[in-house]
mmCIF file of the C-alpha atoms, coordinates in Angstrom:
data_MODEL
# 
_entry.id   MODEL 
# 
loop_
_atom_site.group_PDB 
_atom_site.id 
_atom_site.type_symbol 
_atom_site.label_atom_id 
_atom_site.label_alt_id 
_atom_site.label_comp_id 
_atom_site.label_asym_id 
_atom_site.label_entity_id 
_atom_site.label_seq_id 
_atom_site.pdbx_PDB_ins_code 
_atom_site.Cartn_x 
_atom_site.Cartn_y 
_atom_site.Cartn_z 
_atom_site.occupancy 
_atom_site.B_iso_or_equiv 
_atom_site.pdbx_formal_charge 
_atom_site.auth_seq_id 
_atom_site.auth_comp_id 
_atom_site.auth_asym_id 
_atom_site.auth_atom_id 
_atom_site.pdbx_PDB_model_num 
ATOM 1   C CA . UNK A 1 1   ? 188.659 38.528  139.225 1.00 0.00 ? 1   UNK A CA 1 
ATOM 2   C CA . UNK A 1 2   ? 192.260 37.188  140.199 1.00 0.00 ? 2   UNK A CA 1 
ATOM 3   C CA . UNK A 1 3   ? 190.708 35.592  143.424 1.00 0.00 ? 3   UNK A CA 1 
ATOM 4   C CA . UNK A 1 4   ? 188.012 34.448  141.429 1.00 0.00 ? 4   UNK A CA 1 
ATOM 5   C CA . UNK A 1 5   ? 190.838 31.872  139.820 1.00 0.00 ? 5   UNK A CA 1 
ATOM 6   C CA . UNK A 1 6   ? 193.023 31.400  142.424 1.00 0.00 ? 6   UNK A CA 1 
ATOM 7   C CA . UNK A 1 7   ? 193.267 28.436  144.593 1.00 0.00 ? 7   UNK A CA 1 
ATOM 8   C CA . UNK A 1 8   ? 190.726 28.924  147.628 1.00 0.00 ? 8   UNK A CA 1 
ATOM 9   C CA . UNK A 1 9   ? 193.087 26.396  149.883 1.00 0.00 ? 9   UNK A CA 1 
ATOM 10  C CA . UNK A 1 10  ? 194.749 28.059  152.359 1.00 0.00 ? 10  UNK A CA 1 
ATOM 11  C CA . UNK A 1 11  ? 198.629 27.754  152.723 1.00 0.00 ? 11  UNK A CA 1 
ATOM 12  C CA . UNK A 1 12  ? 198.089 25.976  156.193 1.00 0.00 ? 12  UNK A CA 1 
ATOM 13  C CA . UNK A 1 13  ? 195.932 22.980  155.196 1.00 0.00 ? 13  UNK A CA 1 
ATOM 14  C CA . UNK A 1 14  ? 192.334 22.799  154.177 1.00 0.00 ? 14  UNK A CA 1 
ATOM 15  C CA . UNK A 1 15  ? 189.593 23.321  156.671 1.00 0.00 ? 15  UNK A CA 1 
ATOM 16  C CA . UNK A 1 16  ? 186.085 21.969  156.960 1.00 0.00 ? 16  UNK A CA 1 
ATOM 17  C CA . UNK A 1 17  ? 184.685 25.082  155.692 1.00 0.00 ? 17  UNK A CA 1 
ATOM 18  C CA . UNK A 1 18  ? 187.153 25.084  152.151 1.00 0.00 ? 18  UNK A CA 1 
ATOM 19  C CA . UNK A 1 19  ? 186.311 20.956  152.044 1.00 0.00 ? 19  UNK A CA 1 
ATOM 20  C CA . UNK A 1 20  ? 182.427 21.598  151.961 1.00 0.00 ? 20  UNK A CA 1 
ATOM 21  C CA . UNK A 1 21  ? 182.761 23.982  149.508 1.00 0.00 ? 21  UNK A CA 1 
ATOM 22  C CA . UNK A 1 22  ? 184.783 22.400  147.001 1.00 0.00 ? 22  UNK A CA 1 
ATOM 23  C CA . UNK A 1 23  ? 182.712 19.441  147.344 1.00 0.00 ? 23  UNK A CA 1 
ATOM 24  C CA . UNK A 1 24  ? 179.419 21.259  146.746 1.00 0.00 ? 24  UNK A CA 1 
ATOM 25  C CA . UNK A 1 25  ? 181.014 22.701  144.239 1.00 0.00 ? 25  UNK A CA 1 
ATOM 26  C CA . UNK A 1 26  ? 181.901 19.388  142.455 1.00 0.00 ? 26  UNK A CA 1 
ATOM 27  C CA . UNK A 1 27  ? 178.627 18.273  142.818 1.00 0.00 ? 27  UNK A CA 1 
ATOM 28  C CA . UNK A 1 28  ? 177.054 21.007  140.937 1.00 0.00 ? 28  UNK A CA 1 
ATOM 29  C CA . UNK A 1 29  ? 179.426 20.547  138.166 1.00 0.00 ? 29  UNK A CA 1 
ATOM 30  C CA . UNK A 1 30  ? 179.315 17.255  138.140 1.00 0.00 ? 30  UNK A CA 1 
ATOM 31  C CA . UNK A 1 31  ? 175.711 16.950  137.974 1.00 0.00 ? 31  UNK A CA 1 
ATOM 32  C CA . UNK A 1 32  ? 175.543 19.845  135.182 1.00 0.00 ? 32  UNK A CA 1 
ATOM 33  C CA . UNK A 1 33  ? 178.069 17.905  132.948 1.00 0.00 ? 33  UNK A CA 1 
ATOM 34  C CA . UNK A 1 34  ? 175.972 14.935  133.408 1.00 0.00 ? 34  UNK A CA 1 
ATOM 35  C CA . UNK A 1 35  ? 173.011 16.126  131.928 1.00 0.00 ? 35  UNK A CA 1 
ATOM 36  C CA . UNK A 1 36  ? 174.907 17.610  129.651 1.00 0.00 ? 36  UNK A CA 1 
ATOM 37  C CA . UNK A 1 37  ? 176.122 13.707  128.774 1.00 0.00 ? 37  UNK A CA 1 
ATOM 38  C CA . UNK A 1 38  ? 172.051 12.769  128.160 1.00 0.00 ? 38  UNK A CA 1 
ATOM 39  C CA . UNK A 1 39  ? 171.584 14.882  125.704 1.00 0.00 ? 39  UNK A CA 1 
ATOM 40  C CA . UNK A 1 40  ? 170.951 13.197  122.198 1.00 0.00 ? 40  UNK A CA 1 
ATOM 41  C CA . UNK A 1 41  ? 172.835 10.299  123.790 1.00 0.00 ? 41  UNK A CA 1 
ATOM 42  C CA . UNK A 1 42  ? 171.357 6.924   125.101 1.00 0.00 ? 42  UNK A CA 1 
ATOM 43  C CA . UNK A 1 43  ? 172.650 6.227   128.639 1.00 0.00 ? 43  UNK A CA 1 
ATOM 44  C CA . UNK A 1 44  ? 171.506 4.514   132.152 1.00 0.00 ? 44  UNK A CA 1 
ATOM 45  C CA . UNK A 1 45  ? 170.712 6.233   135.445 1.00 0.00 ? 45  UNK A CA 1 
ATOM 46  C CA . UNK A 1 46  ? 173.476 4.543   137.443 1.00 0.00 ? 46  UNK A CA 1 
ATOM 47  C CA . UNK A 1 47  ? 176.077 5.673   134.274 1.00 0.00 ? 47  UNK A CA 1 
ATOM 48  C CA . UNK A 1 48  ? 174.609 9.697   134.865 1.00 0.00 ? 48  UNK A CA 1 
ATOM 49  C CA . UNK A 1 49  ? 174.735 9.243   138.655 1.00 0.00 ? 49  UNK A CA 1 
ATOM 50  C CA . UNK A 1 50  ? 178.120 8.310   138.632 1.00 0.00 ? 50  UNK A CA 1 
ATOM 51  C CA . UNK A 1 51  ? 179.254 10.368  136.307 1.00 0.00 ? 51  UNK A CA 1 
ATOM 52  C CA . UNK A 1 52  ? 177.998 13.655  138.478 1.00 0.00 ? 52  UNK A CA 1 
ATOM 53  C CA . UNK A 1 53  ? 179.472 12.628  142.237 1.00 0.00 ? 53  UNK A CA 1 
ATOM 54  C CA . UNK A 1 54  ? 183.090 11.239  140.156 1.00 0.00 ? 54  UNK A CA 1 
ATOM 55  C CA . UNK A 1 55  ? 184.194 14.881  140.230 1.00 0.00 ? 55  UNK A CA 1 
ATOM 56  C CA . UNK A 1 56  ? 183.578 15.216  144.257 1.00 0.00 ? 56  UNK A CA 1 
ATOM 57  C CA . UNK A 1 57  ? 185.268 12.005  144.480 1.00 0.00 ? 57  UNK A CA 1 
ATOM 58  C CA . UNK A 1 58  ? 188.344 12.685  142.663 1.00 0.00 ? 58  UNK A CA 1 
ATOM 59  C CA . UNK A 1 59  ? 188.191 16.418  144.879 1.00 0.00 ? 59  UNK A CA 1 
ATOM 60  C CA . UNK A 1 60  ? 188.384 14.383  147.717 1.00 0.00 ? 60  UNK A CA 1 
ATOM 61  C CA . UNK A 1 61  ? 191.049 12.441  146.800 1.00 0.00 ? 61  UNK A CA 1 
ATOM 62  C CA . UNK A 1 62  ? 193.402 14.792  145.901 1.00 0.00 ? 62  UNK A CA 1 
ATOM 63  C CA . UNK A 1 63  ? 192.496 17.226  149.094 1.00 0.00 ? 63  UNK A CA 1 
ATOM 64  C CA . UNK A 1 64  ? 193.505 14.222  151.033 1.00 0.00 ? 64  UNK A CA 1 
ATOM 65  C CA . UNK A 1 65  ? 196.961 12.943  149.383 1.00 0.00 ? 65  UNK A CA 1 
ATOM 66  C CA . UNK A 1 66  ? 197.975 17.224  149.807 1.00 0.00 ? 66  UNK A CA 1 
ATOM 67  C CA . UNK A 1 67  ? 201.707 16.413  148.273 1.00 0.00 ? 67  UNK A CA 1 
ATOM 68  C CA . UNK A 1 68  ? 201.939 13.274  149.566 1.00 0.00 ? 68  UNK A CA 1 
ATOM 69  C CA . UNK A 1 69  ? 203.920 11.204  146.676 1.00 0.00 ? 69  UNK A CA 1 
ATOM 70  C CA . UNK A 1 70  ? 203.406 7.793   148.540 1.00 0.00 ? 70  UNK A CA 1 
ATOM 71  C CA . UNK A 1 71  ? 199.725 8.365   148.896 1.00 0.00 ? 71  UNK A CA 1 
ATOM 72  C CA . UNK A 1 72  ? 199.268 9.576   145.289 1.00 0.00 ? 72  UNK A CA 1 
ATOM 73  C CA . UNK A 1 73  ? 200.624 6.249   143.899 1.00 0.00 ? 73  UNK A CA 1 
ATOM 74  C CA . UNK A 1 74  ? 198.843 4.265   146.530 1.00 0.00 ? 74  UNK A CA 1 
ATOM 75  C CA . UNK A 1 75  ? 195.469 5.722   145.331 1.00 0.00 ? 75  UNK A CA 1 
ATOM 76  C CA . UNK A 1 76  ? 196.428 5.560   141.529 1.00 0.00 ? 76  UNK A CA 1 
ATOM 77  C CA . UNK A 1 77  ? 197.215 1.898   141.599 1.00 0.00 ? 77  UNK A CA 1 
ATOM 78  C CA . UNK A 1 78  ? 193.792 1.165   143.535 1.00 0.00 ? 78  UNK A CA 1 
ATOM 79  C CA . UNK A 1 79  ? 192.161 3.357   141.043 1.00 0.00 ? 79  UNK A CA 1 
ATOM 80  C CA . UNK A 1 80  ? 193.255 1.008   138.507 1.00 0.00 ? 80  UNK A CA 1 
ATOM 81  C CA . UNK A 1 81  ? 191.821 -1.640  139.999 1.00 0.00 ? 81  UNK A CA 1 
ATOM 82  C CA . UNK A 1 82  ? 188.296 -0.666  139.168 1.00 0.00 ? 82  UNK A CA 1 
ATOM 83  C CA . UNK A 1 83  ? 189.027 -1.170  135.291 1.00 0.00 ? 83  UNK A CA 1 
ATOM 84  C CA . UNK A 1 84  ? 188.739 -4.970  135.675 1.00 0.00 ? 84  UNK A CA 1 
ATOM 85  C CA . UNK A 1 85  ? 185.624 -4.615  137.232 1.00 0.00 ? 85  UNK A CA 1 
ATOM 86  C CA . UNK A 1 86  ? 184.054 -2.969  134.957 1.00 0.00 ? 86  UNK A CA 1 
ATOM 87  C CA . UNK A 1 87  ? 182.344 -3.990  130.810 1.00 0.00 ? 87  UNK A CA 1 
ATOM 88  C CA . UNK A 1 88  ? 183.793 -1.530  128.541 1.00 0.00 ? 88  UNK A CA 1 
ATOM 89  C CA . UNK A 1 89  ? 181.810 1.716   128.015 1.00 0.00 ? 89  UNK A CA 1 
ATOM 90  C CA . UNK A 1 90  ? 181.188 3.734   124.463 1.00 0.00 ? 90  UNK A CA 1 
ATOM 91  C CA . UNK A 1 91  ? 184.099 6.097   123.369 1.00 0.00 ? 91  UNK A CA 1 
ATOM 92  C CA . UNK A 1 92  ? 181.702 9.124   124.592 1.00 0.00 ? 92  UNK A CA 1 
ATOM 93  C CA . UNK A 1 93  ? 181.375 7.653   128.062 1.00 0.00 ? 93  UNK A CA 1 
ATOM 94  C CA . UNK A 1 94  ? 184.956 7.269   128.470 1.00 0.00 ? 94  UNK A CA 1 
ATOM 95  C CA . UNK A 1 95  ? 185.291 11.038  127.112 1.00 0.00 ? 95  UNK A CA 1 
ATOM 96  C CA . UNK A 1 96  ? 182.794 12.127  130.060 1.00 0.00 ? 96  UNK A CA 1 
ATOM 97  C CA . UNK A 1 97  ? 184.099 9.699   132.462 1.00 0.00 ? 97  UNK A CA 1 
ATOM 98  C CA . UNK A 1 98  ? 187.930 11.606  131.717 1.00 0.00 ? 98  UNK A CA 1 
ATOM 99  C CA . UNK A 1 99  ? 186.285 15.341  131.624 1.00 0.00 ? 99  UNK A CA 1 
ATOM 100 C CA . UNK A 1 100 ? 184.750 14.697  135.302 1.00 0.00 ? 100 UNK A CA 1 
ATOM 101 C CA . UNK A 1 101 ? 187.852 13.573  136.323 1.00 0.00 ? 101 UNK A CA 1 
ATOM 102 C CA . UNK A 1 102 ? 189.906 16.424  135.272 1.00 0.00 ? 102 UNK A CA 1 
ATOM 103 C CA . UNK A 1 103 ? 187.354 18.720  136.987 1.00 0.00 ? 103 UNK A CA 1 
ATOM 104 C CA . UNK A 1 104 ? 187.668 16.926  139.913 1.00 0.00 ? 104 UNK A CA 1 
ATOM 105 C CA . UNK A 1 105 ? 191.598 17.526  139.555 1.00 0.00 ? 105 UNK A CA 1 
ATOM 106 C CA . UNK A 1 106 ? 191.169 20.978  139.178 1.00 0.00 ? 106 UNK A CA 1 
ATOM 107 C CA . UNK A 1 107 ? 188.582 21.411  142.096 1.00 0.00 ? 107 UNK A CA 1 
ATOM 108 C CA . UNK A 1 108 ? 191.159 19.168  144.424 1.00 0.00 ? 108 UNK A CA 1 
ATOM 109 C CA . UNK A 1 109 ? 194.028 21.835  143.824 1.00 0.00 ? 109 UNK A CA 1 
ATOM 110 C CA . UNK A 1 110 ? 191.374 24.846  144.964 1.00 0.00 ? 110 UNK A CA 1 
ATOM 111 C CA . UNK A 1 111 ? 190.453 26.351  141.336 1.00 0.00 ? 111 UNK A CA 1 
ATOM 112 C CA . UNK A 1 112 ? 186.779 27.186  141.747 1.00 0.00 ? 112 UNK A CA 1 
ATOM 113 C CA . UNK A 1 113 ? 187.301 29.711  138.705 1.00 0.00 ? 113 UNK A CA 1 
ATOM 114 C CA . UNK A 1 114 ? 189.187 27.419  136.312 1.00 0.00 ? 114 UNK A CA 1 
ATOM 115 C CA . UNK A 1 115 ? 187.392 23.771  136.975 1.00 0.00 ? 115 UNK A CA 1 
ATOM 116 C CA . UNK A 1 116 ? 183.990 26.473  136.625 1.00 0.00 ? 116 UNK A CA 1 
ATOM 117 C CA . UNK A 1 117 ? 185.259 27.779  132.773 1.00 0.00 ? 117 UNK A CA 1 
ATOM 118 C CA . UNK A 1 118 ? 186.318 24.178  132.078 1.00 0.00 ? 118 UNK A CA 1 
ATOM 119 C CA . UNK A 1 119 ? 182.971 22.521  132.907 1.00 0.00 ? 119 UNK A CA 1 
ATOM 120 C CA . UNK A 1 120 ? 181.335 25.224  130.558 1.00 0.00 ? 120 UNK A CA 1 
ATOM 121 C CA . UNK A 1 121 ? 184.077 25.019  127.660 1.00 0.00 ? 121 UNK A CA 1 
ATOM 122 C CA . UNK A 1 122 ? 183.614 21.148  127.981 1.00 0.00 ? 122 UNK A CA 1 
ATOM 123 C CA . UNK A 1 123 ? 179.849 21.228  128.033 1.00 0.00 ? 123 UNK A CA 1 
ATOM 124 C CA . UNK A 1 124 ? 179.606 23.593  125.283 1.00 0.00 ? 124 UNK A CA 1 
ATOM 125 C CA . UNK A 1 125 ? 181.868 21.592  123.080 1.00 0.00 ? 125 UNK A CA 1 
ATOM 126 C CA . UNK A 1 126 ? 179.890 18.142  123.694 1.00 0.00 ? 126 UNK A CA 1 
ATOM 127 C CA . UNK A 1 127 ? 176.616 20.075  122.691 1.00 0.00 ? 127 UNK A CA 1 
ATOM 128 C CA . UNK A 1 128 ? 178.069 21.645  119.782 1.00 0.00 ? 128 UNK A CA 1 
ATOM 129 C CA . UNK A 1 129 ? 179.946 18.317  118.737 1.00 0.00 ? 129 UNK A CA 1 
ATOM 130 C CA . UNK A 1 130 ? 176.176 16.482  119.491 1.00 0.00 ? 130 UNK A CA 1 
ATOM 131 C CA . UNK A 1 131 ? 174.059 18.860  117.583 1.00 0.00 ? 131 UNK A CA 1 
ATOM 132 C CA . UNK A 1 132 ? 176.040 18.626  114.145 1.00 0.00 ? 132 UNK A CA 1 
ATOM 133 C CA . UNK A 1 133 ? 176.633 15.594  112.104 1.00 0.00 ? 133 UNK A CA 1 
ATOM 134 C CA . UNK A 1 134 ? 180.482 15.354  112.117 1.00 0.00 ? 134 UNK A CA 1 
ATOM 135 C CA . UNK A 1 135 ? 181.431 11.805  112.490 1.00 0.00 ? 135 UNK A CA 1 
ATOM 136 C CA . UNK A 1 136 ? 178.028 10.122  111.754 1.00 0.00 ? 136 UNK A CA 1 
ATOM 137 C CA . UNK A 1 137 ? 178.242 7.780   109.218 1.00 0.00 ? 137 UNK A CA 1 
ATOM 138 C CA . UNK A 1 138 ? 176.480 7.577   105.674 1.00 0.00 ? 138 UNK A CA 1 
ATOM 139 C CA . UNK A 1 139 ? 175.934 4.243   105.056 1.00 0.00 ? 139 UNK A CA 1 
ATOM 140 C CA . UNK A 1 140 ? 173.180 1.090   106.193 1.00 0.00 ? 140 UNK A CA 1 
ATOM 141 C CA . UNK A 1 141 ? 175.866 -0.894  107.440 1.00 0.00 ? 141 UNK A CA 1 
ATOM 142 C CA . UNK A 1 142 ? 173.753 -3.957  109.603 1.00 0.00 ? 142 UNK A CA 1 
ATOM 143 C CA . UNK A 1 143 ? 174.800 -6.863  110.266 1.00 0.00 ? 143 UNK A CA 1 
ATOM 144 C CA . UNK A 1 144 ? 172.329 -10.105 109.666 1.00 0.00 ? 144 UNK A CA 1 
ATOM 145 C CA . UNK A 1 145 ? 172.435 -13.720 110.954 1.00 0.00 ? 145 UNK A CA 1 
ATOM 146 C CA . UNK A 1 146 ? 170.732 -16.075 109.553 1.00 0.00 ? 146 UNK A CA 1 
ATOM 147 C CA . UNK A 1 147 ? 169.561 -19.934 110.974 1.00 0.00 ? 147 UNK A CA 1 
ATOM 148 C CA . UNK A 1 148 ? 168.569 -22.340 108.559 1.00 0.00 ? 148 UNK A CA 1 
ATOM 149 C CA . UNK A 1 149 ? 168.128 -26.288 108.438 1.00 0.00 ? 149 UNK A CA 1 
ATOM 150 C CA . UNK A 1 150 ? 171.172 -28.740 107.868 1.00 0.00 ? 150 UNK A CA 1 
ATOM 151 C CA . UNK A 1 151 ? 169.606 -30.068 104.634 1.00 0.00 ? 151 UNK A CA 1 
ATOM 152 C CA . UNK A 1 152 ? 169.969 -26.657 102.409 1.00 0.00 ? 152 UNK A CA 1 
ATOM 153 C CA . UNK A 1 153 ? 172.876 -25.771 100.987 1.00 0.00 ? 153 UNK A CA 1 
ATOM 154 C CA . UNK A 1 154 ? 173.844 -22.157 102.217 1.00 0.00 ? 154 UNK A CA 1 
ATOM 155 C CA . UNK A 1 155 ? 176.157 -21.716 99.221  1.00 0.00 ? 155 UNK A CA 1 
ATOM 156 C CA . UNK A 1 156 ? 173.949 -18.873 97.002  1.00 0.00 ? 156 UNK A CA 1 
ATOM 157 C CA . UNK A 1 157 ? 170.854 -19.724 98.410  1.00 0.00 ? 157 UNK A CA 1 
ATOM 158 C CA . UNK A 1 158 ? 170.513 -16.007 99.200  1.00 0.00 ? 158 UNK A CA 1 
ATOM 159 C CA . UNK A 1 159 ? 172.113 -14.164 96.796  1.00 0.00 ? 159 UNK A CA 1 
ATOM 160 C CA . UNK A 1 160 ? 168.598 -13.248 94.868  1.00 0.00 ? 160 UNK A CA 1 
ATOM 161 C CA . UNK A 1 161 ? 167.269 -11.880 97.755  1.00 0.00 ? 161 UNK A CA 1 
ATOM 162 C CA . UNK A 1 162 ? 170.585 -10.199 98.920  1.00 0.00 ? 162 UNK A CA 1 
ATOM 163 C CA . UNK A 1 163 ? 170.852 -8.453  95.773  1.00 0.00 ? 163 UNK A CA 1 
ATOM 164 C CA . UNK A 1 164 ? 167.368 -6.922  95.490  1.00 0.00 ? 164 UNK A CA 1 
ATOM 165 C CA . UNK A 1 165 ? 167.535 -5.589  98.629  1.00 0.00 ? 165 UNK A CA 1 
ATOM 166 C CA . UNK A 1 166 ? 171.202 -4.538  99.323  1.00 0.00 ? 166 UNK A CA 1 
ATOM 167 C CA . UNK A 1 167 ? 173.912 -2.305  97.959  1.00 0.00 ? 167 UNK A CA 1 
ATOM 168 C CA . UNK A 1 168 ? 176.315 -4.849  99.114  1.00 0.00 ? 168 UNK A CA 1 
ATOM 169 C CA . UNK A 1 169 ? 176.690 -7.968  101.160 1.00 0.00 ? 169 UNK A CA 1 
ATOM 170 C CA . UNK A 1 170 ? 179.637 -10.756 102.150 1.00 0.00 ? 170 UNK A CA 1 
ATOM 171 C CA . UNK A 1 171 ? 179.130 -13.574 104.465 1.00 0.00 ? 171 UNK A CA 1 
ATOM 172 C CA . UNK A 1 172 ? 181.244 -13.300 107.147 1.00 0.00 ? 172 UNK A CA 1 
ATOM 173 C CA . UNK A 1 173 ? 180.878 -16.267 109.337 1.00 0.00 ? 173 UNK A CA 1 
ATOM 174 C CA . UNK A 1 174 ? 179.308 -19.920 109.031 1.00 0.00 ? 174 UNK A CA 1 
ATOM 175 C CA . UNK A 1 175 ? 179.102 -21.821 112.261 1.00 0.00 ? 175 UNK A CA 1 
ATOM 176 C CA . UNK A 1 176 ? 177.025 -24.983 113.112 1.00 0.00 ? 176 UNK A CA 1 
ATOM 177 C CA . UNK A 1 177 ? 174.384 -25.423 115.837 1.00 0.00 ? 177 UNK A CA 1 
ATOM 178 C CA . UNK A 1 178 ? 172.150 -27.864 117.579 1.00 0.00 ? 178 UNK A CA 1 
ATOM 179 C CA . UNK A 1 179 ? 174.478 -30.470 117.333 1.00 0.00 ? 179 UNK A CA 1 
ATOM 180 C CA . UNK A 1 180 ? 174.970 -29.906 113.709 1.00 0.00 ? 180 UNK A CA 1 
ATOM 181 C CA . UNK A 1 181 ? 170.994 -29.650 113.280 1.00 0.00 ? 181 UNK A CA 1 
ATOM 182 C CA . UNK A 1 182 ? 171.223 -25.874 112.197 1.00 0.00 ? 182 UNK A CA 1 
ATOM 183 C CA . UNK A 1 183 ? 174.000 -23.650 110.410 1.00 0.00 ? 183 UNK A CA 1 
ATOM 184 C CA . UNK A 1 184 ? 174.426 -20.081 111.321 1.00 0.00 ? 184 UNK A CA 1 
ATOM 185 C CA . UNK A 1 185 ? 175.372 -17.646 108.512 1.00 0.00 ? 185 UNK A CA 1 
ATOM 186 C CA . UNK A 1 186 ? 176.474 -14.196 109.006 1.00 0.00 ? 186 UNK A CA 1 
ATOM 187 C CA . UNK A 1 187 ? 176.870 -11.167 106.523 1.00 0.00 ? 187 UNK A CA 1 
ATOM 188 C CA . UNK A 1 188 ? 177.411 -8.062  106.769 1.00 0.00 ? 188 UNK A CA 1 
ATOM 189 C CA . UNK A 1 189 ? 174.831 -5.818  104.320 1.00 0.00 ? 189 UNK A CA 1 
ATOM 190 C CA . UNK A 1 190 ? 174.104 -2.251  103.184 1.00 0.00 ? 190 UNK A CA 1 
ATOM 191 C CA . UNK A 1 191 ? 171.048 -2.107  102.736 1.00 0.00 ? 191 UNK A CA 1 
ATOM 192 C CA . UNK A 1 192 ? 169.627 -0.222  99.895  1.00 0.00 ? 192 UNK A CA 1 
ATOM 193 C CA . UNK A 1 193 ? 166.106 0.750   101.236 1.00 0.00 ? 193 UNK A CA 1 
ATOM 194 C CA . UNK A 1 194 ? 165.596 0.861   105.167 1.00 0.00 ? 194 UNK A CA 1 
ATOM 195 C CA . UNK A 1 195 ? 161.680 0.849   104.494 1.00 0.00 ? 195 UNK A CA 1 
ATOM 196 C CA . UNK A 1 196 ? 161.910 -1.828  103.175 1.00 0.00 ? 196 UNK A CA 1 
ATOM 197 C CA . UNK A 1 197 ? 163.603 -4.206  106.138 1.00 0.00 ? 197 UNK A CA 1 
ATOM 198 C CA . UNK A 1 198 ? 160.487 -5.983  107.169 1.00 0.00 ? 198 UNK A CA 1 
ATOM 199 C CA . UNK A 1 199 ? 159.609 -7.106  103.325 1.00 0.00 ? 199 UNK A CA 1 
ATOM 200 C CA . UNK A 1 200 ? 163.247 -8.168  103.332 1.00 0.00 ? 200 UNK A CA 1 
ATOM 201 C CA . UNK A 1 201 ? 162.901 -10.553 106.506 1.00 0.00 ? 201 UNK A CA 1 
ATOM 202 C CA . UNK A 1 202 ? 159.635 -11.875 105.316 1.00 0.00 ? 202 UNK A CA 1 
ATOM 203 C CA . UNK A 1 203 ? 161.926 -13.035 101.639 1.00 0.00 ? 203 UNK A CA 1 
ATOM 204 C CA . UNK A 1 204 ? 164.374 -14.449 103.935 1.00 0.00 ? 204 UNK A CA 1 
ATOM 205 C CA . UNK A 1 205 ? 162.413 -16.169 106.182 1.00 0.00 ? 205 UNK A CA 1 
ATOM 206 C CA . UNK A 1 206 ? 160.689 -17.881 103.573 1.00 0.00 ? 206 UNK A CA 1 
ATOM 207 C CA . UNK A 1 207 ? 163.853 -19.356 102.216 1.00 0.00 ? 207 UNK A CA 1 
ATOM 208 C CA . UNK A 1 208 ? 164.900 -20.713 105.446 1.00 0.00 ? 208 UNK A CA 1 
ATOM 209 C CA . UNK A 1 209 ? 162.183 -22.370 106.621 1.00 0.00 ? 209 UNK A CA 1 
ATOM 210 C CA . UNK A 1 210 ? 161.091 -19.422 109.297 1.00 0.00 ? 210 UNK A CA 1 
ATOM 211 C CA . UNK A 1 211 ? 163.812 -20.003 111.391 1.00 0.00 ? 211 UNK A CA 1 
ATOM 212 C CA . UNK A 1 212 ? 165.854 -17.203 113.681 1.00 0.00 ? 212 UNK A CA 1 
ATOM 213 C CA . UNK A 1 213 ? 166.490 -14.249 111.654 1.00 0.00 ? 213 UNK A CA 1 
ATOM 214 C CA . UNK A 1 214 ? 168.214 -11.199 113.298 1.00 0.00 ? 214 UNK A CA 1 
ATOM 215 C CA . UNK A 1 215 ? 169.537 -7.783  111.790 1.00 0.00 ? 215 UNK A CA 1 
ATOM 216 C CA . UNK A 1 216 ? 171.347 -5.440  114.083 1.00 0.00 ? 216 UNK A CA 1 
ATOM 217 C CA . UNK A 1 217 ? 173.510 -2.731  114.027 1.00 0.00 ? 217 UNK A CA 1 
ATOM 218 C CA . UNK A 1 218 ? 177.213 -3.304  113.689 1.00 0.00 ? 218 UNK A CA 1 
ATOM 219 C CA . UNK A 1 219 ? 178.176 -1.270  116.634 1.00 0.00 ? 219 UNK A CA 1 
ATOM 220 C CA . UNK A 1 220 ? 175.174 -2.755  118.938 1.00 0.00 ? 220 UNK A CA 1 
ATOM 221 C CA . UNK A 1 221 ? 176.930 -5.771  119.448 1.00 0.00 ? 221 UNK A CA 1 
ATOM 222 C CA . UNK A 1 222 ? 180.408 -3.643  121.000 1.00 0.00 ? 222 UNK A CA 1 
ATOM 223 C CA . UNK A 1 223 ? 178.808 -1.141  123.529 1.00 0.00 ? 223 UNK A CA 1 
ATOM 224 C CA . UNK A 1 224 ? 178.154 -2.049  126.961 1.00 0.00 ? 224 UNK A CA 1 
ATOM 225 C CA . UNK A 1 225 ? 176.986 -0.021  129.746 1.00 0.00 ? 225 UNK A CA 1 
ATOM 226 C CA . UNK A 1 226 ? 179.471 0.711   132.482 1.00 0.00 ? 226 UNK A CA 1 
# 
């Protein structure tokens, strides 16, 4: 059980045999905590693929800088450099992105035994954290922009509609468009009934002339894929 958790890299260097281990290794893990990362989670295939070699990759990179202070800076600061090439990702993709990493840590110092038990401790806590409903919100928090002509006076125009069919609602934003053709309003709503969204797009698109309506979720307009 002790060698189980020990380091597997011998006290002379690594050899091909130790390096094609720990990087199968990786792999596995890394591919088992990615689908661990689909589940009840929306995500790309390019996101899940890197997310299950980053673990070999960050093996690899520590196997090779062995102690080396000069090297370990050297590969942190060009490491860095891949933050400004890439969109911001969702707070649980960051959370993945920093668990494969720390595997990958593990597996570069030789723990076989300890990056195993961390993958499962980590993989059982994102399953547990994604099956209950800590965290999820309670309200129908959308936000909805509205186009309408030049000629009609935004001020109240919607507020009978607004008020049927949300808990609450406060314009946010008015911008012009089309060279001052078109205003843009937008609110941000709770709405009171979800059933009844299309019923309360068909009100407001009768009011402003059945121009560009669009209702989305607040949070829609901040994630990007990586």
């Amino acid at each position: 059980m002790l060698n189980i958790f020990g380091s597997v890299i011998p006290t002379d260097g690594i050899t091909p045999q130790i390096f094609i281990i720990l990087v199968l290794v990786s792999l596995v893990l890394g591919a088992l905590m990615a689908l661990i990362h689909t589940y009840k989670n929306d995500y790309t295939k390019s996101f899940v693929m890197t997310l299950a070699i980053l673990p070999a990759v960050v093996c690899v990179v520590i196997l090779m800088v062995n102690g080396n202070i000069g090297a370990g800076v050297a590969v942190a600061g060009a490491f860095s450099l891949v933050r400004f090439r890439s969109a911001p990702g969702t707070a649980r993709e960051i959370g993945a992105i920093f668990a494969a990493m720390g595997m990958g840590l593990i597996l570069g110092m030789g723990y076989i035994g300890y990056a195993a038990l961390f993958t499962v401790l980590i993989s059982l806590a994102m399953l547990i954290y994604s099956a209950l409903s800590i965290g999820e919100t309670k309200n129908l928090k959308k936000n909805l922009k509205i186009t309408i002509p030049e000629n009609l006076d935004y001020s109240g125009v919607f507020d009978e509609i607004l008020k049927a069919y949300t808990k609450s609602y406060r314009l946010r934003q008015v911008k012009t468009s089309n060279m001052g053709a078109l205003f843009k309003l937008s609110y941000e709503i709770v709405l009171s009934d979800p059933a009844a969204e299309k019923e309360f797009i068909d009100k407001l698109r009768t009011r402003n002339g059945n121009l560009e309506i669009s209702l989305s979720d607040p949070q829609s307009s901040e994630t990007e894929q990586l």
